[in-house]
C-alpha positions as CSV (number, residue, x, y, z in Angstrom):
1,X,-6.7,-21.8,6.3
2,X,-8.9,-19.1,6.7
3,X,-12.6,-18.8,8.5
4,X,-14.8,-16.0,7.2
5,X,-17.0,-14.8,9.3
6,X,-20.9,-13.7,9.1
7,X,-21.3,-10.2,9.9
8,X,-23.4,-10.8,12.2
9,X,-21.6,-13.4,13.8
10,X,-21.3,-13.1,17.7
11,X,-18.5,-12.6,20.0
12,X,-19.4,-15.8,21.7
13,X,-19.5,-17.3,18.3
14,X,-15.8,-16.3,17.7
15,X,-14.4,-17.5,21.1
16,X,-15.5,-20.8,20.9
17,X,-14.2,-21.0,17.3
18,X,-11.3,-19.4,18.5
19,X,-11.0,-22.3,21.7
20,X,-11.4,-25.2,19.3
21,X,-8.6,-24.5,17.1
22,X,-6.7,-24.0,20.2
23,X,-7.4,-27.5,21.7
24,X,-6.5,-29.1,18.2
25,X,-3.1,-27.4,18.8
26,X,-3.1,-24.7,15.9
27,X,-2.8,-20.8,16.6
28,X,-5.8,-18.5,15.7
29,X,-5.1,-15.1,14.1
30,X,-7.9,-12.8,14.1
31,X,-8.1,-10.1,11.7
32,X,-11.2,-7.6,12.0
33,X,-12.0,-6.2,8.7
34,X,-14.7,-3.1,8.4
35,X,-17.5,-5.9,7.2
36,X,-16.7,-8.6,8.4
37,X,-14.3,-10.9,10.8
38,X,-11.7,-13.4,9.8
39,X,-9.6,-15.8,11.9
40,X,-6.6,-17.4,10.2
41,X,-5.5,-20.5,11.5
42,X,-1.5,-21.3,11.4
43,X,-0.7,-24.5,12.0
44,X,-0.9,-28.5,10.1
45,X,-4.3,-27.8,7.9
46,X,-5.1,-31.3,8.1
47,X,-6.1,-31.2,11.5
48,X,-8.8,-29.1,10.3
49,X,-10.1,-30.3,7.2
50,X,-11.6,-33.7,9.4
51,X,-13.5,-31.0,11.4
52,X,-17.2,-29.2,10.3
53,X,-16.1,-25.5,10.7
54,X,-18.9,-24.6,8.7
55,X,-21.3,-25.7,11.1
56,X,-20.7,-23.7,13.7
57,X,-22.2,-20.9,14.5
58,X,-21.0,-17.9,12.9
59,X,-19.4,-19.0,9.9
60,X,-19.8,-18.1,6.3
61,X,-16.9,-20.3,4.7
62,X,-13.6,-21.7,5.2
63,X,-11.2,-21.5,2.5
64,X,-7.6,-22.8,2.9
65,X,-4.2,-19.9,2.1
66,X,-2.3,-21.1,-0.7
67,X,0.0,-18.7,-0.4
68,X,3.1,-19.6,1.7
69,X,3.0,-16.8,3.4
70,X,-0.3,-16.6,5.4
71,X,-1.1,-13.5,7.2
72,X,0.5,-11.6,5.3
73,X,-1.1,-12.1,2.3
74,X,-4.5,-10.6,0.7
75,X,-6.4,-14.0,1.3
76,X,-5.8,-13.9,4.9
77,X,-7.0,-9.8,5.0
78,X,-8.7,-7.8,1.7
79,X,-8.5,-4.7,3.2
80,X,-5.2,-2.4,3.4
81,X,-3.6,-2.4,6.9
82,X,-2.9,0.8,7.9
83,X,-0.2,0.5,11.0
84,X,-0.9,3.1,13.8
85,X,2.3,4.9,15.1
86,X,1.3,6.7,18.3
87,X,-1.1,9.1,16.0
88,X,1.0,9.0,12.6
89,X,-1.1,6.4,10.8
90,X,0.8,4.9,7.9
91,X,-1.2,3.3,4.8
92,X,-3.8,5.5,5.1
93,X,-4.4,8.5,2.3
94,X,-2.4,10.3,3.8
95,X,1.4,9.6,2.3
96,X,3.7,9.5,5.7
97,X,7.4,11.1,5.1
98,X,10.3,9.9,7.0
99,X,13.6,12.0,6.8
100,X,16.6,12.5,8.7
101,X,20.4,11.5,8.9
102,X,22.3,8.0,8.1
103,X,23.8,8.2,11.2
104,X,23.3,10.1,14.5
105,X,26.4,12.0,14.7
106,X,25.6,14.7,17.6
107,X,22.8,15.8,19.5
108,X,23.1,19.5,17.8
109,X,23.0,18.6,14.7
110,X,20.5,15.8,14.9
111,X,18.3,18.5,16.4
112,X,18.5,21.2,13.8
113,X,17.7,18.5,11.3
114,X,14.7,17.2,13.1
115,X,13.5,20.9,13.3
116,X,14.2,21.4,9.7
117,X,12.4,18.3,8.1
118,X,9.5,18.9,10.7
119,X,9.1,22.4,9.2
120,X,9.1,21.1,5.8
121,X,6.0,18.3,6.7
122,X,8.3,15.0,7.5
123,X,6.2,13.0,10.4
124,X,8.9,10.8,11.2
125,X,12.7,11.4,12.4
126,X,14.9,8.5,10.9
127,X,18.7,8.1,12.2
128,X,21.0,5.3,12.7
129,X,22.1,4.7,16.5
130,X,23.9,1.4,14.9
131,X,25.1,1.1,11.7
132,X,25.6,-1.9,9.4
133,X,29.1,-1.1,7.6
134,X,30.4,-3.0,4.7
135,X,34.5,-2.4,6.5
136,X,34.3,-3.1,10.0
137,X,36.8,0.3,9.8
138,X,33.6,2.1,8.6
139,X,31.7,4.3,12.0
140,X,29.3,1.8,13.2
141,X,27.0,4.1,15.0
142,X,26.8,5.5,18.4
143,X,24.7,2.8,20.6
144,X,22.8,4.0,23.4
145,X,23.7,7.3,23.1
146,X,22.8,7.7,19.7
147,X,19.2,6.3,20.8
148,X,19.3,9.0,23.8
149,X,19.6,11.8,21.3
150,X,16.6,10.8,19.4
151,X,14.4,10.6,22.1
152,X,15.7,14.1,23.1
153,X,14.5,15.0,19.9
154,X,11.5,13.4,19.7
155,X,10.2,15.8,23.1
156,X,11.6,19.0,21.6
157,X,10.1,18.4,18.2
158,X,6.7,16.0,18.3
159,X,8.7,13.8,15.7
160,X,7.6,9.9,16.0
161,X,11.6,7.9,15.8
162,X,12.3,4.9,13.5
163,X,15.8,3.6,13.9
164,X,17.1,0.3,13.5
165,X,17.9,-2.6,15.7
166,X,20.6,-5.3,14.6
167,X,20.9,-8.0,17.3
168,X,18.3,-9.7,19.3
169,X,19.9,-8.5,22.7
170,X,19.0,-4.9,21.7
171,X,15.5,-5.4,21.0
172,X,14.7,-4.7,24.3
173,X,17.2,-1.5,24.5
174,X,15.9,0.2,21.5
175,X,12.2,-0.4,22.0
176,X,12.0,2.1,25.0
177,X,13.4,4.9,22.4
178,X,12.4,4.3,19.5
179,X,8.5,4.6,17.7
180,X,9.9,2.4,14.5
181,X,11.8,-0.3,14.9
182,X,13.6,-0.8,11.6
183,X,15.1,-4.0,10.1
184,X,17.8,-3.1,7.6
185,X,18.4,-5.3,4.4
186,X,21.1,-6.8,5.4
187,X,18.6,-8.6,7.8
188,X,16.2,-9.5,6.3
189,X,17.2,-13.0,6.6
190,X,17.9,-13.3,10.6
191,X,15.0,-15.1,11.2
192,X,16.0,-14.9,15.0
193,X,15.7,-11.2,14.6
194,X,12.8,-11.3,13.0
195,X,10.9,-13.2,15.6
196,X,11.9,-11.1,18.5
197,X,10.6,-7.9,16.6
198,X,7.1,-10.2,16.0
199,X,7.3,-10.6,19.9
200,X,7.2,-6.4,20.2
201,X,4.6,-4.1,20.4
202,X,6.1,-1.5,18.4
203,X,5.8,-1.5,14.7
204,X,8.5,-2.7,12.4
205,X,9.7,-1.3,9.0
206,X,11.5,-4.3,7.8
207,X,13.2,-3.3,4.8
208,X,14.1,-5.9,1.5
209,X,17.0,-7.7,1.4
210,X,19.1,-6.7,-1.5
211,X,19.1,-10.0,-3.6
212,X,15.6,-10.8,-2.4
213,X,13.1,-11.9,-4.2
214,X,9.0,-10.4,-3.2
215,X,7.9,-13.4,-2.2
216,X,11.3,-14.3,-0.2
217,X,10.5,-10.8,1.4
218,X,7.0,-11.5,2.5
219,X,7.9,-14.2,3.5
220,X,10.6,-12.5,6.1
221,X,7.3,-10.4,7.1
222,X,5.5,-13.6,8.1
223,X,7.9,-14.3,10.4
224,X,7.1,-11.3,12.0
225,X,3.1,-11.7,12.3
226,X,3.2,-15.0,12.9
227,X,5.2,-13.9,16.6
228,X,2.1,-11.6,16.6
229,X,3.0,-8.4,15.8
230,X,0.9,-6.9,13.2
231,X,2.3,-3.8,12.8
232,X,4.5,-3.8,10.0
233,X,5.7,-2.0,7.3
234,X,7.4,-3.2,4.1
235,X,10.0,-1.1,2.4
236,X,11.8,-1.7,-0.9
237,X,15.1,0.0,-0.8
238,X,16.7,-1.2,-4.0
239,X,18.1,-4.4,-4.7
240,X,21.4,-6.0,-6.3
241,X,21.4,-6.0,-10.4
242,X,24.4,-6.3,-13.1
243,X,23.5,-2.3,-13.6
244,X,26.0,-0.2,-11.9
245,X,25.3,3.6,-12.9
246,X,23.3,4.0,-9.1
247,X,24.2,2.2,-6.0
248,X,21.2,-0.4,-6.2
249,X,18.4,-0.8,-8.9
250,X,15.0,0.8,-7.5
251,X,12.3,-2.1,-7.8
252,X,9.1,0.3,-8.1
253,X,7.5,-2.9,-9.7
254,X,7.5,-4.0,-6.6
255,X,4.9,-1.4,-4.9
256,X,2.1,-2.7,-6.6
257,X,3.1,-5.9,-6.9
258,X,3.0,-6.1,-3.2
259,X,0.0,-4.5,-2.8
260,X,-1.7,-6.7,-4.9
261,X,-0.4,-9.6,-2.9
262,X,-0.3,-8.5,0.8
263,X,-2.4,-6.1,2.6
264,X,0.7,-4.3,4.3
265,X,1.4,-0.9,4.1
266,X,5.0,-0.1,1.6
267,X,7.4,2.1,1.7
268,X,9.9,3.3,-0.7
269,X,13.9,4.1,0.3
270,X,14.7,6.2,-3.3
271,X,18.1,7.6,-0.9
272,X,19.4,3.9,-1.1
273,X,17.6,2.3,-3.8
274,X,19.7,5.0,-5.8
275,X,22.5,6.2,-4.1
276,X,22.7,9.5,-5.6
277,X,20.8,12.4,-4.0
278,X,20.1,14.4,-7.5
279,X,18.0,11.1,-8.2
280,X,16.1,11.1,-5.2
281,X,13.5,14.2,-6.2
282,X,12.7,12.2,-9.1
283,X,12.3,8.3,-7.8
284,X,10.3,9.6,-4.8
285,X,7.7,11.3,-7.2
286,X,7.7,8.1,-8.7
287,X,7.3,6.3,-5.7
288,X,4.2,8.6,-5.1
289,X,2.6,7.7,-8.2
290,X,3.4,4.1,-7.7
291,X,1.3,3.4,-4.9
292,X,3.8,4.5,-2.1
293,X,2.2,4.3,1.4
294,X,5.7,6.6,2.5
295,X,8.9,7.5,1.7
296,X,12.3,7.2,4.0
297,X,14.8,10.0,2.4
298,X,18.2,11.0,3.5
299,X,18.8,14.7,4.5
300,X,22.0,16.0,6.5
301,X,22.8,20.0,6.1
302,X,27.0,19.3,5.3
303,X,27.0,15.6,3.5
304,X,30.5,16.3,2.6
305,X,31.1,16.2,6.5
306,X,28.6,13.1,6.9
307,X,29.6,10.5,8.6
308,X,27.8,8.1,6.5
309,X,26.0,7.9,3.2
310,X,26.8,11.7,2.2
311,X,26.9,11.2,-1.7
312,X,22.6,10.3,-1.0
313,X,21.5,12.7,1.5
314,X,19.5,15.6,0.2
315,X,20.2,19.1,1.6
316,X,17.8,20.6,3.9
317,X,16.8,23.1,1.7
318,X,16.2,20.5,-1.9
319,X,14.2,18.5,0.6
320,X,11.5,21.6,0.9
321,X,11.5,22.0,-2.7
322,X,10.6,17.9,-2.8
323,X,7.9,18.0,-0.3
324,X,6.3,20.9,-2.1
325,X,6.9,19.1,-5.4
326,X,5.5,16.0,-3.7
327,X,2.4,17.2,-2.6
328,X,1.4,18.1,-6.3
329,X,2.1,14.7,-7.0
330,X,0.1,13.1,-4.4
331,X,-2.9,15.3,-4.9
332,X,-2.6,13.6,-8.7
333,X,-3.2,10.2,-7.4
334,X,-6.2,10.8,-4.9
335,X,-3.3,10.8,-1.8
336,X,-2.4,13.8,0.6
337,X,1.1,14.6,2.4
Protein backbone atom coordinates (compact mmCIF):
# COMPACT_ATOMS: atom_id res chain seq x y z
CA UNK A 1 0.00 0.00 0.00
CA UNK A 2 1.04 3.27 -0.81
CA UNK A 3 0.24 6.92 0.96
CA UNK A 4 0.56 9.97 -1.27
CA UNK A 5 1.35 12.78 0.09
CA UNK A 6 0.10 16.64 -0.20
CA UNK A 7 2.80 18.78 -1.27
CA UNK A 8 2.47 20.68 1.23
CA UNK A 9 2.26 18.20 3.74
CA UNK A 10 4.58 18.80 6.83
CA UNK A 11 7.42 17.06 8.29
CA UNK A 12 5.51 16.62 11.48
CA UNK A 13 2.73 15.30 9.27
CA UNK A 14 5.07 12.53 7.91
CA UNK A 15 6.48 11.37 11.28
CA UNK A 16 3.51 10.72 12.88
CA UNK A 17 2.20 8.84 9.75
CA UNK A 18 5.46 7.35 9.70
CA UNK A 19 5.05 6.29 13.80
CA UNK A 20 1.61 4.79 13.29
CA UNK A 21 2.40 2.34 10.83
CA UNK A 22 5.25 1.49 13.01
CA UNK A 23 3.10 0.71 16.09
CA UNK A 24 0.76 -1.51 13.87
CA UNK A 25 3.93 -3.50 13.11
CA UNK A 26 4.41 -2.69 9.31
CA UNK A 27 7.72 -0.96 7.83
CA UNK A 28 7.38 2.53 6.26
CA UNK A 29 9.41 3.23 3.03
CA UNK A 30 9.64 6.77 2.22
CA UNK A 31 10.28 7.81 -1.24
CA UNK A 32 10.73 11.70 -1.85
CA UNK A 33 9.70 12.53 -5.34
CA UNK A 34 10.38 16.26 -6.86
CA UNK A 35 6.40 17.13 -6.23
CA UNK A 36 5.46 15.36 -3.92
CA UNK A 37 6.18 12.59 -0.89
CA UNK A 38 5.22 8.93 -0.76
CA UNK A 39 5.63 6.40 2.07
CA UNK A 40 5.12 2.75 1.04
CA UNK A 41 4.14 0.57 3.62
CA UNK A 42 5.50 -3.27 3.57
CA UNK A 43 3.86 -5.39 5.67
CA UNK A 44 -0.07 -7.44 6.06
CA UNK A 45 -2.30 -4.64 4.22
CA UNK A 46 -5.08 -5.50 6.24
CA UNK A 47 -3.90 -4.01 9.20
CA UNK A 48 -4.26 -0.96 7.38
CA UNK A 49 -7.34 -0.93 5.49
CA UNK A 50 -9.40 -0.81 9.25
CA UNK A 51 -7.43 2.46 9.79
CA UNK A 52 -8.57 6.30 8.28
CA UNK A 53 -5.19 7.13 6.64
CA UNK A 54 -6.87 9.59 4.79
CA UNK A 55 -7.68 11.57 7.69
CA UNK A 56 -4.70 12.46 8.76
CA UNK A 57 -3.04 15.29 8.20
CA UNK A 58 -1.08 15.39 5.14
CA UNK A 59 -2.56 12.92 3.01
CA UNK A 60 -3.88 13.12 -0.46
CA UNK A 61 -4.80 9.26 -1.09
CA UNK A 62 -3.84 5.85 -0.24
CA UNK A 63 -3.86 3.41 -2.94
CA UNK A 64 -2.79 -0.29 -2.27
CA UNK A 65 0.57 -1.93 -4.83
CA UNK A 66 -0.74 -4.65 -6.82
CA UNK A 67 2.29 -5.45 -7.98
CA UNK A 68 4.22 -8.15 -6.12
CA UNK A 69 7.05 -6.41 -6.08
CA UNK A 70 6.47 -3.16 -4.07
CA UNK A 71 9.16 -0.63 -4.03
CA UNK A 72 10.44 -1.48 -6.87
CA UNK A 73 7.76 -0.89 -8.96
CA UNK A 74 6.32 2.50 -10.75
CA UNK A 75 3.22 2.64 -8.28
CA UNK A 76 5.44 2.86 -5.33
CA UNK A 77 7.82 5.79 -7.20
CA UNK A 78 6.77 7.61 -10.82
CA UNK A 79 9.82 9.20 -11.13
CA UNK A 80 13.19 7.52 -12.54
CA UNK A 81 15.73 6.79 -9.75
CA UNK A 82 18.84 7.83 -10.53
CA UNK A 83 21.51 5.92 -8.08
CA UNK A 84 24.41 8.27 -6.98
CA UNK A 85 27.93 6.67 -7.09
CA UNK A 86 30.30 8.89 -5.15
CA UNK A 87 29.63 11.75 -8.07
CA UNK A 88 29.00 9.25 -11.21
CA UNK A 89 25.17 9.52 -11.11
CA UNK A 90 23.64 6.60 -13.10
CA UNK A 91 19.99 7.02 -14.73
CA UNK A 92 20.38 10.39 -15.22
CA UNK A 93 20.87 11.83 -19.18
CA UNK A 94 23.89 11.26 -19.00
CA UNK A 95 24.53 7.32 -20.28
CA UNK A 96 27.28 5.92 -17.60
CA UNK A 97 29.92 3.44 -19.31
CA UNK A 98 31.49 0.74 -17.36
CA UNK A 99 34.58 -1.21 -18.94
CA UNK A 100 37.34 -3.22 -17.89
CA UNK A 101 38.59 -6.85 -17.67
CA UNK A 102 36.63 -10.34 -16.74
CA UNK A 103 39.11 -11.00 -14.39
CA UNK A 104 41.78 -9.09 -12.49
CA UNK A 105 44.84 -10.76 -13.59
CA UNK A 106 47.75 -8.30 -12.43
CA UNK A 107 48.02 -4.99 -11.10
CA UNK A 108 50.07 -3.80 -14.41
CA UNK A 109 47.83 -4.67 -16.68
CA UNK A 110 44.68 -3.82 -14.76
CA UNK A 111 46.23 -0.37 -14.64
CA UNK A 112 46.99 0.24 -18.21
CA UNK A 113 43.46 -0.75 -18.90
CA UNK A 114 41.88 1.49 -16.40
CA UNK A 115 44.08 4.32 -17.96
CA UNK A 116 43.03 3.31 -21.34
CA UNK A 117 39.11 3.11 -21.00
CA UNK A 118 39.36 6.34 -18.80
CA UNK A 119 40.89 8.04 -21.79
CA UNK A 120 38.32 6.85 -24.04
CA UNK A 121 35.16 8.38 -21.50
CA UNK A 122 34.36 4.95 -19.31
CA UNK A 123 33.26 6.32 -15.64
CA UNK A 124 33.54 3.05 -14.14
CA UNK A 125 36.42 0.34 -13.76
CA UNK A 126 34.72 -3.29 -13.82
CA UNK A 127 36.93 -6.50 -12.90
CA UNK A 128 36.39 -9.72 -11.34
CA UNK A 129 38.30 -10.26 -7.91
CA UNK A 130 36.08 -13.63 -7.76
CA UNK A 131 34.86 -15.41 -10.44
CA UNK A 132 31.87 -17.72 -10.97
CA UNK A 133 33.36 -20.64 -13.30
CA UNK A 134 31.17 -23.14 -14.87
CA UNK A 135 34.49 -26.06 -14.08
CA UNK A 136 35.69 -25.65 -10.76
CA UNK A 137 39.26 -26.17 -12.90
CA UNK A 138 38.30 -22.85 -14.54
CA UNK A 139 40.59 -19.47 -12.53
CA UNK A 140 38.22 -18.43 -10.01
CA UNK A 141 39.61 -15.01 -9.41
CA UNK A 142 42.17 -13.56 -7.21
CA UNK A 143 40.24 -12.66 -3.66
CA UNK A 144 41.51 -9.98 -1.72
CA UNK A 145 44.18 -9.19 -3.73
CA UNK A 146 42.38 -8.82 -6.82
CA UNK A 147 40.12 -6.19 -4.76
CA UNK A 148 43.57 -4.46 -3.59
CA UNK A 149 44.50 -3.86 -7.15
CA UNK A 150 41.37 -2.08 -7.98
CA UNK A 151 41.44 0.22 -5.35
CA UNK A 152 45.15 0.93 -6.35
CA UNK A 153 43.55 1.79 -9.45
CA UNK A 154 40.81 3.60 -8.42
CA UNK A 155 43.60 6.44 -6.68
CA UNK A 156 45.81 6.48 -9.69
CA UNK A 157 42.96 6.90 -12.14
CA UNK A 158 39.62 8.71 -10.49
CA UNK A 159 37.80 5.49 -11.81
CA UNK A 160 34.56 4.61 -9.41
CA UNK A 161 35.02 0.18 -9.02
CA UNK A 162 32.13 -2.24 -9.52
CA UNK A 163 33.13 -5.85 -8.91
CA UNK A 164 31.22 -8.62 -7.71
CA UNK A 165 30.65 -10.30 -4.40
CA UNK A 166 29.44 -14.06 -4.26
CA UNK A 167 29.04 -15.10 -0.58
CA UNK A 168 27.47 -13.36 2.30
CA UNK A 169 30.80 -13.62 4.37
CA UNK A 170 32.45 -11.24 1.81
CA UNK A 171 30.01 -8.56 1.83
CA UNK A 172 31.74 -7.01 4.38
CA UNK A 173 35.31 -7.54 2.61
CA UNK A 174 34.46 -6.16 -0.61
CA UNK A 175 32.44 -3.15 0.43
CA UNK A 176 35.59 -1.24 1.78
CA UNK A 177 37.05 -1.57 -2.00
CA UNK A 178 34.65 -1.63 -4.09
CA UNK A 179 32.02 1.64 -5.36
CA UNK A 180 29.60 -1.22 -7.11
CA UNK A 181 28.82 -4.12 -5.62
CA UNK A 182 27.75 -6.41 -8.36
CA UNK A 183 25.44 -9.52 -8.12
CA UNK A 184 26.21 -11.88 -11.03
CA UNK A 185 23.40 -13.96 -12.76
CA UNK A 186 24.15 -16.84 -11.43
CA UNK A 187 22.81 -15.16 -8.17
CA UNK A 188 20.27 -13.81 -8.70
CA UNK A 189 18.34 -16.21 -6.83
CA UNK A 190 20.50 -16.25 -3.30
CA UNK A 191 18.06 -14.50 -1.53
CA UNK A 192 20.52 -14.60 1.50
CA UNK A 193 22.82 -12.66 -0.68
CA UNK A 194 20.57 -10.53 -1.75
CA UNK A 195 19.54 -9.35 1.64
CA UNK A 196 22.94 -8.64 2.98
CA UNK A 197 23.64 -6.37 -0.11
CA UNK A 198 19.94 -4.58 0.94
CA UNK A 199 21.60 -4.21 4.38
CA UNK A 200 24.73 -2.08 2.51
CA UNK A 201 25.21 1.29 1.86
CA UNK A 202 26.88 0.87 -1.38
CA UNK A 203 24.92 0.53 -4.50
CA UNK A 204 24.26 -2.80 -6.22
CA UNK A 205 24.18 -3.82 -9.91
CA UNK A 206 22.29 -6.97 -9.61
CA UNK A 207 22.48 -8.48 -12.84
CA UNK A 208 19.41 -11.11 -14.48
CA UNK A 209 19.49 -14.53 -13.90
CA UNK A 210 19.87 -16.37 -17.08
CA UNK A 211 16.49 -18.24 -17.18
CA UNK A 212 14.77 -15.46 -15.39
CA UNK A 213 11.83 -14.16 -16.11
CA UNK A 214 11.39 -9.69 -15.60
CA UNK A 215 9.12 -10.03 -13.06
CA UNK A 216 11.21 -13.02 -11.31
CA UNK A 217 14.05 -10.37 -11.64
CA UNK A 218 12.35 -7.45 -9.97
CA UNK A 219 11.34 -9.37 -7.84
CA UNK A 220 15.18 -10.46 -6.72
CA UNK A 221 15.55 -6.44 -6.60
CA UNK A 222 12.86 -6.20 -3.93
CA UNK A 223 14.62 -8.18 -1.86
CA UNK A 224 17.21 -5.75 -1.93
CA UNK A 225 15.11 -2.51 -1.10
CA UNK A 226 13.05 -4.10 1.15
CA UNK A 227 16.70 -4.61 3.50
CA UNK A 228 16.71 -0.84 2.65
CA UNK A 229 19.05 -0.17 0.27
CA UNK A 230 17.78 1.88 -2.53
CA UNK A 231 20.54 2.09 -4.61
CA UNK A 232 20.29 -0.38 -7.23
CA UNK A 233 20.83 -1.04 -10.55
CA UNK A 234 19.28 -3.59 -12.91
CA UNK A 235 21.24 -5.10 -15.65
CA UNK A 236 20.10 -7.52 -18.34
CA UNK A 237 23.05 -9.57 -19.52
CA UNK A 238 21.38 -12.13 -21.73
CA UNK A 239 19.44 -14.94 -20.88
CA UNK A 240 19.14 -18.83 -21.80
CA UNK A 241 17.16 -19.57 -25.36
CA UNK A 242 17.12 -22.72 -27.81
CA UNK A 243 19.21 -20.19 -30.17
CA UNK A 244 22.82 -20.98 -29.97
CA UNK A 245 24.69 -18.75 -32.71
CA UNK A 246 25.84 -16.17 -29.52
CA UNK A 247 26.62 -17.27 -26.01
CA UNK A 248 23.08 -15.94 -24.50
CA UNK A 249 20.12 -14.26 -26.41
CA UNK A 250 20.29 -10.29 -25.62
CA UNK A 251 16.67 -9.44 -24.12
CA UNK A 252 16.63 -5.59 -25.25
CA UNK A 253 12.74 -6.01 -24.77
CA UNK A 254 13.46 -5.94 -21.55
CA UNK A 255 14.84 -2.16 -21.23
CA UNK A 256 11.74 -0.70 -21.75
CA UNK A 257 9.80 -3.12 -20.42
CA UNK A 258 11.46 -2.51 -17.15
CA UNK A 259 11.29 0.92 -17.36
CA UNK A 260 7.87 0.95 -17.78
CA UNK A 261 7.38 -1.24 -14.69
CA UNK A 262 10.07 -0.09 -12.20
CA UNK A 263 11.61 3.20 -11.61
CA UNK A 264 15.25 1.73 -11.46
CA UNK A 265 17.91 2.68 -13.37
CA UNK A 266 19.08 -0.44 -16.34
CA UNK A 267 21.87 -1.48 -17.65
CA UNK A 268 22.88 -3.48 -20.54
CA UNK A 269 25.87 -6.37 -20.56
CA UNK A 270 26.02 -6.69 -24.74
CA UNK A 271 29.83 -8.56 -23.80
CA UNK A 272 27.80 -11.44 -22.21
CA UNK A 273 24.37 -11.14 -23.51
CA UNK A 274 26.41 -12.00 -26.78
CA UNK A 275 29.57 -13.56 -26.25
CA UNK A 276 31.22 -12.39 -29.27
CA UNK A 277 33.18 -9.07 -29.17
CA UNK A 278 32.52 -8.12 -33.14
CA UNK A 279 28.77 -8.01 -31.76
CA UNK A 280 29.27 -5.87 -29.01
CA UNK A 281 29.71 -2.38 -31.22
CA UNK A 282 26.44 -3.15 -32.53
CA UNK A 283 24.06 -4.43 -29.39
CA UNK A 284 25.51 -1.50 -27.30
CA UNK A 285 24.26 1.07 -29.91
CA UNK A 286 21.17 -0.73 -29.61
CA UNK A 287 21.25 -0.73 -26.08
CA UNK A 288 21.60 3.20 -26.36
CA UNK A 289 18.66 3.53 -28.45
CA UNK A 290 16.69 1.28 -26.29
CA UNK A 291 16.49 3.19 -23.29
CA UNK A 292 19.90 2.10 -21.74
CA UNK A 293 20.75 3.96 -18.46
CA UNK A 294 24.63 2.22 -19.05
CA UNK A 295 26.48 -0.22 -20.50
CA UNK A 296 29.06 -2.86 -18.79
CA UNK A 297 31.59 -3.90 -21.81
CA UNK A 298 34.51 -6.18 -21.74
CA UNK A 299 37.97 -4.76 -22.93
CA UNK A 300 41.46 -6.49 -22.18
CA UNK A 301 44.57 -5.40 -24.64
CA UNK A 302 45.64 -9.48 -25.44
CA UNK A 303 42.20 -11.59 -25.09
CA UNK A 304 44.02 -14.38 -26.56
CA UNK A 305 46.13 -14.23 -23.25
CA UNK A 306 42.86 -13.50 -21.01
CA UNK A 307 42.29 -15.35 -18.39
CA UNK A 308 38.70 -15.36 -18.80
CA UNK A 309 36.05 -14.43 -21.25
CA UNK A 310 38.70 -13.42 -24.15
CA UNK A 311 36.45 -14.46 -27.28
CA UNK A 312 33.97 -11.14 -25.77
CA UNK A 313 36.38 -8.59 -24.72
CA UNK A 314 36.89 -5.67 -27.07
CA UNK A 315 40.33 -4.40 -27.73
CA UNK A 316 41.40 -1.13 -26.28
CA UNK A 317 41.61 0.49 -29.31
CA UNK A 318 37.69 -0.92 -30.99
CA UNK A 319 36.45 0.35 -27.66
CA UNK A 320 37.48 4.13 -28.70
CA UNK A 321 35.98 3.70 -31.94
CA UNK A 322 32.61 2.55 -29.86
CA UNK A 323 32.54 5.31 -27.51
CA UNK A 324 32.92 7.72 -30.35
CA UNK A 325 30.32 5.83 -32.35
CA UNK A 326 28.24 5.81 -29.14
CA UNK A 327 28.11 9.24 -28.43
CA UNK A 328 26.40 9.88 -31.96
CA UNK A 329 23.95 7.54 -30.89
CA UNK A 330 23.17 8.93 -27.65
CA UNK A 331 22.96 12.55 -28.92
CA UNK A 332 20.03 10.82 -31.30
CA UNK A 333 17.93 9.92 -28.38
CA UNK A 334 18.12 13.22 -26.25
CA UNK A 335 21.04 11.28 -23.95
CA UNK A 336 24.80 12.30 -23.50
CA UNK A 337 27.95 10.03 -22.75
Amino acid sequence: MIIVLRPDAKKKDIDHIIDKVKKLGLTPMVSKGVERTIIGVIGEEDVLRVQPLEAYPGVEKVMPILKPYKLVSREFKPEDSIVNVDGVKIGGKRIVIMAGPCSVENFESLLNIGKSVKSSGALVLRGGAFKPRSSPYSFQGLGEEGLKYLKDVKKKTGLKIVTEVMDTRDVGMVEKYADILQIGARNMHNFNLLKEVGLSKKPVLLKRGISATIKEFLMSAEYILSNGNFNCILCERGIRTFEDATRFTLDLNAVPVIKKMSHLPVVVDPSHGTGKWDLIPAMSKAAVAAGADGLLIEVHPSPEDAYSDGEQSLLPEKFDCLMKELKLVAEAVGREI
